[in-house]
N, C-alpha and C positions, 0 to 999 in steps of 0.2 A: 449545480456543480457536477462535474464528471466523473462517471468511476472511472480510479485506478487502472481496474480489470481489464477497460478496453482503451488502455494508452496506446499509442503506435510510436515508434518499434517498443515493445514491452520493457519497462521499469524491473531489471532483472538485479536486485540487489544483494542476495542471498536463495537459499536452498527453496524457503517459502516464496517465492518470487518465480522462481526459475524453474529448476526440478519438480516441483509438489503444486505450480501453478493453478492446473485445474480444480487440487482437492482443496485448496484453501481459497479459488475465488470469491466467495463468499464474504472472507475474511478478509482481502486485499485493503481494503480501505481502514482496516485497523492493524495493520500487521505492516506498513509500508514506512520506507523516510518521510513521505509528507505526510502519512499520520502521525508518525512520532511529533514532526511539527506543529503540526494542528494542535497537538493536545497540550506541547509546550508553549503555545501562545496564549492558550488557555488559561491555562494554569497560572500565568504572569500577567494577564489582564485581568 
């Protein structure tokens, strides 16, 4: 699976995404709309 981190053109969905990018790369893969999805398919299967 891909990180988030290094999508092209960057996934700029909010402040964390966009603005604060580098401090939270880390975090991108829990903090993004396709995590939110991930964890709601989860959660339903």
């Amino acid at each position: 699976m891909a990180s988030l981190a290094d999508a092209t053109p960057p996934i700029a969905l909010g402040p964390l995404d966009g603005r604060y990018r580098e401090t939270v790369a880390p975090l991108v893969d829990h903090l993004s709309e396709p995590a939110l999805n991930r964890a709601r398919v989860k959660v339903e299967v």
